[in-house]
C-alpha positions as CSV (number, residue, x, y, z in Angstrom):
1,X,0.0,0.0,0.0
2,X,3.0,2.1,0.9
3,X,4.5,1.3,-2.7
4,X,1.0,2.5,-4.3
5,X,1.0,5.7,-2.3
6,X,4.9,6.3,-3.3
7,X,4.0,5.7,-6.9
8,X,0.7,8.2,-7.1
9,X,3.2,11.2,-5.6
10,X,5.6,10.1,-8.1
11,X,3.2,10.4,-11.0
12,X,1.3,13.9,-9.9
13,X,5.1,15.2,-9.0
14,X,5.9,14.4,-12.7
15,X,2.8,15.6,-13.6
16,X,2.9,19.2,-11.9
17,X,6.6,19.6,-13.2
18,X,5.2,18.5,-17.0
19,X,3.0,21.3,-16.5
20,X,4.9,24.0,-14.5
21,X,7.2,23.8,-17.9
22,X,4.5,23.9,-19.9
23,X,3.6,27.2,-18.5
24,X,7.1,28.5,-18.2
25,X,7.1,27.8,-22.3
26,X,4.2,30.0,-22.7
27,X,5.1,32.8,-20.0
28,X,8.1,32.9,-22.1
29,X,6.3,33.1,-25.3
30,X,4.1,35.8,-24.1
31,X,7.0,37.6,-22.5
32,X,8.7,37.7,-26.4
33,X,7.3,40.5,-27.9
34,X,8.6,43.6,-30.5
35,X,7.9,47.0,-30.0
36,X,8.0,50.8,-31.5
37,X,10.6,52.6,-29.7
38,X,10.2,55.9,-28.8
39,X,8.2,58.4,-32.0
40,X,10.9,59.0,-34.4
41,X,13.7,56.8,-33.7
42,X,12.7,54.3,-36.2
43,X,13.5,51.4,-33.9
44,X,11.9,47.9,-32.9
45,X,12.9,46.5,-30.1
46,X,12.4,42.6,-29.3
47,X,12.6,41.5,-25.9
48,X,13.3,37.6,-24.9
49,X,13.2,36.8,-28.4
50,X,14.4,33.1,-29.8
51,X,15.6,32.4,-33.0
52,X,12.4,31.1,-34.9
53,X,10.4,34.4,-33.2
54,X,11.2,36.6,-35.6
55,X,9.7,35.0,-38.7
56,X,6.7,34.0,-36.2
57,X,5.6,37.5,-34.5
58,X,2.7,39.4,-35.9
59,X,4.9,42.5,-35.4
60,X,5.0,44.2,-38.6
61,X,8.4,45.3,-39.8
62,X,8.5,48.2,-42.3
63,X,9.8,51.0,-43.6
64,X,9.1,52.6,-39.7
65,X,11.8,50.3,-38.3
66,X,15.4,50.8,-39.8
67,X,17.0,49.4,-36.3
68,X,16.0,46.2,-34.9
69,X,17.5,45.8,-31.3
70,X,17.0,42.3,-29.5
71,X,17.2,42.8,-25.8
72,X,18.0,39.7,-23.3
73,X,17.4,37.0,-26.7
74,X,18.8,33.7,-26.5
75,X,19.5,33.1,-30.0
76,X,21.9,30.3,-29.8
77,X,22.5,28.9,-33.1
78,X,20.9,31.1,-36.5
79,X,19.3,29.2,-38.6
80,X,19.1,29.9,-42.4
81,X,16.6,32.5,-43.3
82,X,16.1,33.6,-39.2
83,X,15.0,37.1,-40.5
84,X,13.7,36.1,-43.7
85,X,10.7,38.7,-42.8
86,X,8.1,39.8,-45.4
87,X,8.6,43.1,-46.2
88,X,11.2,44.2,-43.4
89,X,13.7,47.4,-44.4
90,X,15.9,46.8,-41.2
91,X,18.9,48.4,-42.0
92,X,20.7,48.2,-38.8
93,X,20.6,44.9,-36.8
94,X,21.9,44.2,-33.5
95,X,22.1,40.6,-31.8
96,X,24.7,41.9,-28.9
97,X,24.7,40.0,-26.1
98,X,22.4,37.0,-27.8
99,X,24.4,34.1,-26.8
100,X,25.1,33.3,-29.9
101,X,27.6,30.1,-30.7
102,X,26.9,29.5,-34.7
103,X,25.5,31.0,-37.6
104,X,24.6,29.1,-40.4
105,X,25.0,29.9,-44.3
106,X,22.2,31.9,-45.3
107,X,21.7,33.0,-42.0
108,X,20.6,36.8,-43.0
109,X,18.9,36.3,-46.4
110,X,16.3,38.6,-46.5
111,X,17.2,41.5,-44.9
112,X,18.4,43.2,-48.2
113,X,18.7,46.4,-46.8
114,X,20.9,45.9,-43.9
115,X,23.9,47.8,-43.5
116,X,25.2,47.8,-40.3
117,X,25.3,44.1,-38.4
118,X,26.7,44.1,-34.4
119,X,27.1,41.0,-33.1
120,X,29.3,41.9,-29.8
121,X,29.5,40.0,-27.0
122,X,28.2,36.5,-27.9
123,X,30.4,33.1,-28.1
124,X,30.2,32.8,-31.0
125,X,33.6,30.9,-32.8
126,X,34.0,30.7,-36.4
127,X,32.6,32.9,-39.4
128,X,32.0,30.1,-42.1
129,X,31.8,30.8,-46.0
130,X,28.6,31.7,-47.0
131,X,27.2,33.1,-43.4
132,X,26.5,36.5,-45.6
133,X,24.9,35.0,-48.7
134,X,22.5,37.3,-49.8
135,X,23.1,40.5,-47.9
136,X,25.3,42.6,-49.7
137,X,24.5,46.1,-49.2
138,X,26.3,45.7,-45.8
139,X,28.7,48.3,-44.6
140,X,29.7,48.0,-40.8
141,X,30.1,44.4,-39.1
142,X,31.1,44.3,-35.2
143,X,32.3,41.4,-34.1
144,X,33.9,42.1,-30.7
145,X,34.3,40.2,-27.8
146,X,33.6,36.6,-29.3
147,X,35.7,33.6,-29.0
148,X,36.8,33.0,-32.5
149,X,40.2,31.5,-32.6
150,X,40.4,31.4,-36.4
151,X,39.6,33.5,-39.9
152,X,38.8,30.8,-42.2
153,X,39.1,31.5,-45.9
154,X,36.1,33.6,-47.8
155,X,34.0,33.7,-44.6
156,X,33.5,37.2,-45.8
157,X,33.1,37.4,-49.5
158,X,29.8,38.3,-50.1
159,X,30.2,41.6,-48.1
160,X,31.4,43.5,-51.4
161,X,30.2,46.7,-49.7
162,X,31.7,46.1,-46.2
163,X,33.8,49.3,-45.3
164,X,34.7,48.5,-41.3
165,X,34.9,44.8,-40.0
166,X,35.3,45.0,-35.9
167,X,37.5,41.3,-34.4
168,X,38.6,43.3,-31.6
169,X,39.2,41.1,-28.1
170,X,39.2,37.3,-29.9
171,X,41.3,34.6,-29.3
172,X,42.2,34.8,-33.3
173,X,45.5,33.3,-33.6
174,X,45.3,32.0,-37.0
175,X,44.1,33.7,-40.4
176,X,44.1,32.3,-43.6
177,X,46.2,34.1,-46.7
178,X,42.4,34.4,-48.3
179,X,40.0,35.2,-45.1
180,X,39.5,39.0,-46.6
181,X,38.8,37.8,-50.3
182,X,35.9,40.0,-51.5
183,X,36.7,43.3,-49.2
184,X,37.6,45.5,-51.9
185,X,35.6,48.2,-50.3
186,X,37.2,47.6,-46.3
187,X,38.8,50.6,-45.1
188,X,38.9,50.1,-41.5
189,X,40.3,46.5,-39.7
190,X,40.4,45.9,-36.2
191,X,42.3,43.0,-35.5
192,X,43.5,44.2,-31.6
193,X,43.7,42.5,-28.7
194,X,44.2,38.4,-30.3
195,X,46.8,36.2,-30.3
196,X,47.9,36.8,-33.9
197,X,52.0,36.2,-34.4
198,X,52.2,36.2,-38.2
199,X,50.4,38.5,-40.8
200,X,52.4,37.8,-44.0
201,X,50.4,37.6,-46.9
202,X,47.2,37.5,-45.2
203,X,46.2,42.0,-46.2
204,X,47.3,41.7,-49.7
205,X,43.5,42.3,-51.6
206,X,42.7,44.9,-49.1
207,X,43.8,47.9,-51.6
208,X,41.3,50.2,-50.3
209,X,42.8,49.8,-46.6
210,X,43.2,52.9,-44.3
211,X,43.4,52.1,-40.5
212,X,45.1,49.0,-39.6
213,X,45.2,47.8,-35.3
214,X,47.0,45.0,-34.8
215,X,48.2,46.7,-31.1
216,X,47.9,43.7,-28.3
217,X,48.5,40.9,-30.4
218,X,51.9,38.4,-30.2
219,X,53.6,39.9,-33.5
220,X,57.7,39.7,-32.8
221,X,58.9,39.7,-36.1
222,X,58.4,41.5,-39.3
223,X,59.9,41.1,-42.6
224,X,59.5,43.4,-45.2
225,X,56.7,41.5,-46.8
226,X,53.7,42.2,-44.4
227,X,52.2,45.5,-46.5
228,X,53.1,45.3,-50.1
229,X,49.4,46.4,-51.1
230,X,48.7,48.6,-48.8
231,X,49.2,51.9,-50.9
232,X,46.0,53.3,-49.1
233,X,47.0,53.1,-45.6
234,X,46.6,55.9,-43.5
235,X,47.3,54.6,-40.0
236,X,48.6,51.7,-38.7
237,X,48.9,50.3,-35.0
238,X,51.5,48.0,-33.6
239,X,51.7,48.9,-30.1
240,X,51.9,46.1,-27.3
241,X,53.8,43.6,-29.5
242,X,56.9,42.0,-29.4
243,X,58.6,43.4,-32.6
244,X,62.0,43.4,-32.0
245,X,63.2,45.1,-35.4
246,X,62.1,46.8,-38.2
247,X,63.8,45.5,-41.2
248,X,64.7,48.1,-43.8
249,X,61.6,49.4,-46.7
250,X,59.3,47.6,-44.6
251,X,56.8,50.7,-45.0
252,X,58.2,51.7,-48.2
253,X,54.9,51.3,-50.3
254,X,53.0,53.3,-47.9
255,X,53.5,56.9,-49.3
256,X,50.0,58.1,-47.8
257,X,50.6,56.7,-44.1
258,X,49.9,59.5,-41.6
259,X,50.1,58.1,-38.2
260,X,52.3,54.8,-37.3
261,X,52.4,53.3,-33.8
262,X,55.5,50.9,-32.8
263,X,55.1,51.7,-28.9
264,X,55.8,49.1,-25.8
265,X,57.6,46.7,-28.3
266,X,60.7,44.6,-28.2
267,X,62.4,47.0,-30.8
268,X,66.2,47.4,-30.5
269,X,67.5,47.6,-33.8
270,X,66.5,50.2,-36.1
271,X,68.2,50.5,-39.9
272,X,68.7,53.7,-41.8
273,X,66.2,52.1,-44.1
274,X,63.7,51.2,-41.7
275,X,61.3,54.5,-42.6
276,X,62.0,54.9,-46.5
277,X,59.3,55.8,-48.4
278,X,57.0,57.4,-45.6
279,X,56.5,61.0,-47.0
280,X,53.1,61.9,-45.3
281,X,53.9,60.6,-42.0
282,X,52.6,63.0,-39.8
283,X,53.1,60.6,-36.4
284,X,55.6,58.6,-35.2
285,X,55.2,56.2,-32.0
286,X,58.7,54.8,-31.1
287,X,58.1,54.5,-26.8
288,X,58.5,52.3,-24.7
289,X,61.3,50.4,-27.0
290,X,64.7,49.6,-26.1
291,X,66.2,51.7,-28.8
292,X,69.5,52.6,-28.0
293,X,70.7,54.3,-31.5
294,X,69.2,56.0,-34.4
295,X,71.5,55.8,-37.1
296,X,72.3,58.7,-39.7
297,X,69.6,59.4,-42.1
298,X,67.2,57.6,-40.4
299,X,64.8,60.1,-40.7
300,X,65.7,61.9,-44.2
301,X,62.4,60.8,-46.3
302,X,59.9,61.4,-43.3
303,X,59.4,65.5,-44.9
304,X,56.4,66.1,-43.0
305,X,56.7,64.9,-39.7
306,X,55.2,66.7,-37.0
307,X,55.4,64.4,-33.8
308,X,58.5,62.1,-32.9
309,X,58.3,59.9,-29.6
310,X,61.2,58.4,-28.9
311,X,60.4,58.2,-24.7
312,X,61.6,55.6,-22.9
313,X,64.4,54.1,-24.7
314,X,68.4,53.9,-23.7
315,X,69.2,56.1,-25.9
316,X,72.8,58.2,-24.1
317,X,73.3,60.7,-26.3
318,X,71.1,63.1,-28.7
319,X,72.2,65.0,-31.7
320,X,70.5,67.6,-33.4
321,X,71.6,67.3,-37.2
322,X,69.8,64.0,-36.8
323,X,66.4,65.7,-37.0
324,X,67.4,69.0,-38.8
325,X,65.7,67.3,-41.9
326,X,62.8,67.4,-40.7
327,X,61.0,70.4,-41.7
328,X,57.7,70.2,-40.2
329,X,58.6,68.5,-36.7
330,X,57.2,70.3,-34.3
331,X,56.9,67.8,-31.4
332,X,60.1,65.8,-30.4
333,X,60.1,63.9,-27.1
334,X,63.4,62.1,-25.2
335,X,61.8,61.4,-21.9
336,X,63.1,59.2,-19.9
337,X,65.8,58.0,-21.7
338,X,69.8,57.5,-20.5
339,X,70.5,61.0,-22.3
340,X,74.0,62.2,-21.4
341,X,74.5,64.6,-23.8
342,X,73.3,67.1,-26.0
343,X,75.1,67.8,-28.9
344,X,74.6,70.4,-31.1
345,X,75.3,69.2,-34.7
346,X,74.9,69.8,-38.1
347,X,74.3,73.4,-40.3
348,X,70.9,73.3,-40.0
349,X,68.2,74.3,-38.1
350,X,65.2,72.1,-37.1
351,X,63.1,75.0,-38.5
352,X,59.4,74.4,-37.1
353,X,60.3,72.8,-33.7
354,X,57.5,74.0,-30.9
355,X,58.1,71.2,-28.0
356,X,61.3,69.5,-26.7
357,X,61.2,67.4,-23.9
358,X,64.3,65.9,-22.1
359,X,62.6,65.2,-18.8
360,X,63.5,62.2,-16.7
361,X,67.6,61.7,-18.1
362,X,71.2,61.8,-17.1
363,X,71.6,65.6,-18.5
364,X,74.8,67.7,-16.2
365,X,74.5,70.4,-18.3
366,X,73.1,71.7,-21.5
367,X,74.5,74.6,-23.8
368,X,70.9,76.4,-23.7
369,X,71.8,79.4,-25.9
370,X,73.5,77.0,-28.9
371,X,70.8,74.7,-29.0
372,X,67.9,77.5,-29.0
373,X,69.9,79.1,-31.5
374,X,68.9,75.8,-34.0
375,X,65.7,76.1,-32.6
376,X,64.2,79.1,-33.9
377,X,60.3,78.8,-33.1
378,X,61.0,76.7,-29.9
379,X,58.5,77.8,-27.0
380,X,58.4,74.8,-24.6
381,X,62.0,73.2,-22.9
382,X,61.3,70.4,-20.8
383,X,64.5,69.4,-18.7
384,X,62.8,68.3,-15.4
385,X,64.1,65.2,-13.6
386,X,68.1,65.6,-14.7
387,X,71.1,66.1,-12.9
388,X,71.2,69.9,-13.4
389,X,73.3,72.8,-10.9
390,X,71.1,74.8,-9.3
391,X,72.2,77.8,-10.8
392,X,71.0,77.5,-14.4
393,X,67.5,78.0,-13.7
394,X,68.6,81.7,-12.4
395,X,70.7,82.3,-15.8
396,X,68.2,80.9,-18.0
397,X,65.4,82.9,-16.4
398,X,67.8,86.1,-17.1
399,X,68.3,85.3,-20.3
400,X,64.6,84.2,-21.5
401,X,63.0,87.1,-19.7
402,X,61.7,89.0,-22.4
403,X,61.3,85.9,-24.6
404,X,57.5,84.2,-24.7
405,X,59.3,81.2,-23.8
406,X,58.4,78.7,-20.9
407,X,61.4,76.2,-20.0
408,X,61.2,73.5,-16.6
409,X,64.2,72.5,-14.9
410,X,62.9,70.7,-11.8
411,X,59.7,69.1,-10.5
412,X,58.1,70.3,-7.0
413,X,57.0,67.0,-6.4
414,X,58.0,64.5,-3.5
415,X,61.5,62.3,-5.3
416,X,61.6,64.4,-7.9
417,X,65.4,66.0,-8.4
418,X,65.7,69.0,-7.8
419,X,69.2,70.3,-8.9
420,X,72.8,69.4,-8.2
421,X,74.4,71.7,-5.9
422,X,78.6,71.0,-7.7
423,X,80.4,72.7,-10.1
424,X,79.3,72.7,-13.6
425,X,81.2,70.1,-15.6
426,X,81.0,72.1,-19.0
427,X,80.4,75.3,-18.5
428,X,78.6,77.5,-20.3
429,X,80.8,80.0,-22.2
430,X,77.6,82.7,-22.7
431,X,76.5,82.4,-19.1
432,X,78.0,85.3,-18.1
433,X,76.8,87.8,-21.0
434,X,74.8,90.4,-21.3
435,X,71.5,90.4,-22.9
436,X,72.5,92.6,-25.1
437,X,75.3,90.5,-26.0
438,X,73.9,87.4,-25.6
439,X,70.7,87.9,-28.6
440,X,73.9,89.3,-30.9
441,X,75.7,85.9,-30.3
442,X,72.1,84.2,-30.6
443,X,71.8,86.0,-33.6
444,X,75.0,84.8,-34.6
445,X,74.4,81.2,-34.6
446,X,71.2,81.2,-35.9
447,X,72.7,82.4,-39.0
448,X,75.3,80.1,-39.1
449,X,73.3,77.9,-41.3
450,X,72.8,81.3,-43.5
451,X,76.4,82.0,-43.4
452,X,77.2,78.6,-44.5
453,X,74.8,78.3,-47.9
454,X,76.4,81.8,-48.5
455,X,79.9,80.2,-48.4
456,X,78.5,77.0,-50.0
457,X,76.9,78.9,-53.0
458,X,80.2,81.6,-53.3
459,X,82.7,78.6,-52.9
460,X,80.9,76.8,-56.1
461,X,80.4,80.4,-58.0
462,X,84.4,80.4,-58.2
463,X,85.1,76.9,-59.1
464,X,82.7,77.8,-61.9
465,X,83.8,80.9,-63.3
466,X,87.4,79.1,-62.8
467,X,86.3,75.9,-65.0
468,X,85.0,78.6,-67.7
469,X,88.4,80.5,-67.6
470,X,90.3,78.0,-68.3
471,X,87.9,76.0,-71.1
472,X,88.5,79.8,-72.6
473,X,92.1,79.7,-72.6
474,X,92.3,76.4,-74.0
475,X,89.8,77.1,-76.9
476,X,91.7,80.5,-77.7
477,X,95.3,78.3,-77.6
478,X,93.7,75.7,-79.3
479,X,92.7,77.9,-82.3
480,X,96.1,80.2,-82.7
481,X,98.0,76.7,-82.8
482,X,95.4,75.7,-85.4
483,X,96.5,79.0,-87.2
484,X,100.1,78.9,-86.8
485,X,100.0,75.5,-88.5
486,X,98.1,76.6,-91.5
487,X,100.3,79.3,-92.2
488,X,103.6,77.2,-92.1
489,X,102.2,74.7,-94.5
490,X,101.8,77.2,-97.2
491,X,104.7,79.4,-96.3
492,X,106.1,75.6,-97.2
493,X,104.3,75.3,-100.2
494,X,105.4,78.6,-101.8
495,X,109.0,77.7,-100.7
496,X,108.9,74.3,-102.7
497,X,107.2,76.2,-105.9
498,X,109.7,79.0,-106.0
499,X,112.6,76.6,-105.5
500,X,111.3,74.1,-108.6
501,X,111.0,77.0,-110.6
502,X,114.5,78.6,-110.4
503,X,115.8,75.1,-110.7
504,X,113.9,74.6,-114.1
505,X,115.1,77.9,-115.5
506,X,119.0,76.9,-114.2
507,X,118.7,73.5,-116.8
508,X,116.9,75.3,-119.6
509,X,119.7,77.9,-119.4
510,X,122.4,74.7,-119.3
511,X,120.5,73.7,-122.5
């Protein structure tokens, strides 16, 4: 009887739970449901939605809803033709946060007028060919924050009109030398913040290209081969890497790149070669390196540079005629380097310099009025942190004083150096001018460069007019030996005629 009694709870136990899911299954189905968003934002909002809801809800999508926005959906897996939905002219579709894992081939057809897909923050893994069949009026695609590990080849070809493509924060480690066949149109990749080591071959279709990120990603070596296509590039990011070189015309084909990042890498070697071919850079990133050189004409093709970083190398020693070639620079920073050293090198002035920071190095002394004197539009001297005497803030303060010039020398922080209170190991042979005297001796260097084209351009008028002088002397000599030969030959002649004629008169008078 006991056994009977165990058995009936069993079976209405079974029974209730049966029917408890029964009505969980249809509170759920009533709790999915689209909705106008607020009067002229032209979005529909589906809340608690499942895949097969949208072809299934008697919400009427039309030319009122451009967005579609799915809020707390459990999407899972999209099936082919999930928003195959009569009459729809979504243009903007977003499935973030959806939990989704796969999408079929096919998986959009019908939403012909979609252009911007966001599919942040699901799980799901791969993109697979054909995912996009039918949808090709496409134009943004975000894909952040998944767990794809690898770009399969064509998973993206039908998206002929796709101008930005979003893989930020993946676990992409691999991609295949044709995953971007069909972007002809992409001009923005995110590929930051994966496990990606090797891009060779992998960008070459993607002519229209202009903003690369490929910061936070395991890249340690380049070779020269990575960006052959790339002639549209505008920026590219390499920061957080572990380059430890840049081999030399490894940018060479990007003549429009404005902005290139190479911060907190491995980099220790850079060849005279390295930046060939980079006319419009505007931006260079080289911090947080371990740079301890840059060689002569590093720098000669970069003719519009306007902001060098080189913080936080080793660099011991800086010279100015390295960067005097740089006409537009206007920003150069040497912060917390091993800087010894300034020497001031070179004829030339670095013309447009505004900023020049030193802070944070191993500077005794610097010849202030030399270097300003190559620094004609400098307004901002940053030499906080060093190993400076005290007295030089008092001298350059005299001698800046009627100058719209702002200089630091020392922090008034807690740890910060303040100044050296010993002897100044190379003293400074203007300290102890006038003002007067010191803007003439200013003046006086600046022109240096001037004085030297002058001597340059006199030096060459002489050897000229010296090479003309003596082609004219040895034409002129040329042509009165010519003479001088001419006439002997017929002095000659009429010597040898006169001579045979008295000799024929001689025998006919003998006859």
């Amino acid at each position: 009887m006991n056994a009977y009694k165990f058995l009936g709870f069993v079976s209405l136990w079974l029974l209730a739970a049966q029917t408890d899911a029964v009505y969980v299954r249809l509170s759920n189905m009533d709790m999915m449901k689209c909705s106008y968003g607020e009067r002229g934002s032209l979005t529909a909002t589906c809340v608690n939605a499942t895949t097969h809801y949208f072809k299934s809800t008697p919400y009427r999508f039309d030319h009122l809803d451009e967005t579609l926005r799915c809020v707390n959906c459990t999407l899972q897996t999209l099936e082919s033709g999930s928003f195959d939905i009569s009459g729809n002219q979504i243009r903007n579709l977003d499935l973030s946060r959806s939990l989704i894992k796969t999408i079929r081939q096919k998986a959009f057809v019908g939403l012909i007028f979609l252009e911007r897909l966001i599919l942040a923050n699901n799980e799901i893994e791969s993109i697979y060919p054909g995912t996009f069949i039918g949808v090709k009026k496409i134009s943004y695609v975000n894909l952040e924050n998944n767990t794809i590990n690898i770009l399969s080849a064509d998973g993206f070809l039908e998206l002929i009109s796709l101008q930005e493509l979003n893989l930020r924060n993946n676990h992409i480690a691999n991609i295949a030398t044709s995953a971007f066949n069909g972007l002809v149109k992409l001009k923005i990749l995110d590929l930051s913040y994966n496990e990606i080591s090797d891009v060779k071959g992998v960008f070459n279709n993607l002519t229209s290209l202009e903003v690369l990120d490929l910061s936070y990603n395991k890249i340690s070596n380049l070779k020269g081969e990575e960006f052959e296509n790339l002639t549209s590039l505008l920026e590219v990011r390499f920061n957080h890497n572990f380059i430890t070189s840049i081999p030399a015309e490894e940018f060479f084909n990007m003549s429009a790149l404005r902005r290139l990042d190479l911060s907190f890498n491995s980099i220790n070697k850079i060849m005279a070669g390295s930046f060939w071919g980079l006319y419009a850079l505007e931006d260079l990133d080289l911090s947080y390196n371990n740079i301890a050189e840059v060689p002569q004409k590093t720098m000669q093709s970069l003719h519009n540079l306007q902001h060098l970083n080189i913080s936080n190398n080793v660099l011991s020693v800086f010279q100015t005629g390295l960067y005097s070639g740089l006409p537009q620079l206007r920003v150069l920073n040497f912060s917390n380097n091993a800087i010894e050293e300034v020497e001031v090198t070179g004829v030339f002035s670095m013309e447009n310099l505004d900023t020049l920071d030193f802070s944070r190095n191993n500077i005794t002394d610097v010849d202030y009025v030399t270097l300003i004197s190559r620094l004609p539009k400098i307004s901002y001297l940053n030499l906080e942190d060093n190993l400076l005497p005290c007295d030089l803030e008092k001298d350059m303060e005299q001698y800046f004083e009627e100058d719209n010039f702002k200089f630091i020398l020392y922090r008034n922080m807690q740890g910060a150096v303040k100044c050296v209170d010993k002897p100044i190991v190379k003293q400074n042979k203007h300290r102890n001018l006038s003002r007067k005297d010191s803007l003439v001796a200013a003046e006086g260097a600046s022109g240096g460069s001037s004085a030297a084209h002058i001597w340059i351009f006199t030096l060459i008028t002489i050897i000229l007019i010296l090479i003309g002088a003596l082609y004219y002397i040895q034409m002129r000599t040329y042509r009165e030996l010519q003479s001088f030969s001419i006439k002997r030959t017929t002095s000659e002649v009429q010597l040898i005629s006169s001579a045979d004629l008295e000799a024929r008169d001689n025998d006919y008078l003998k006859e």
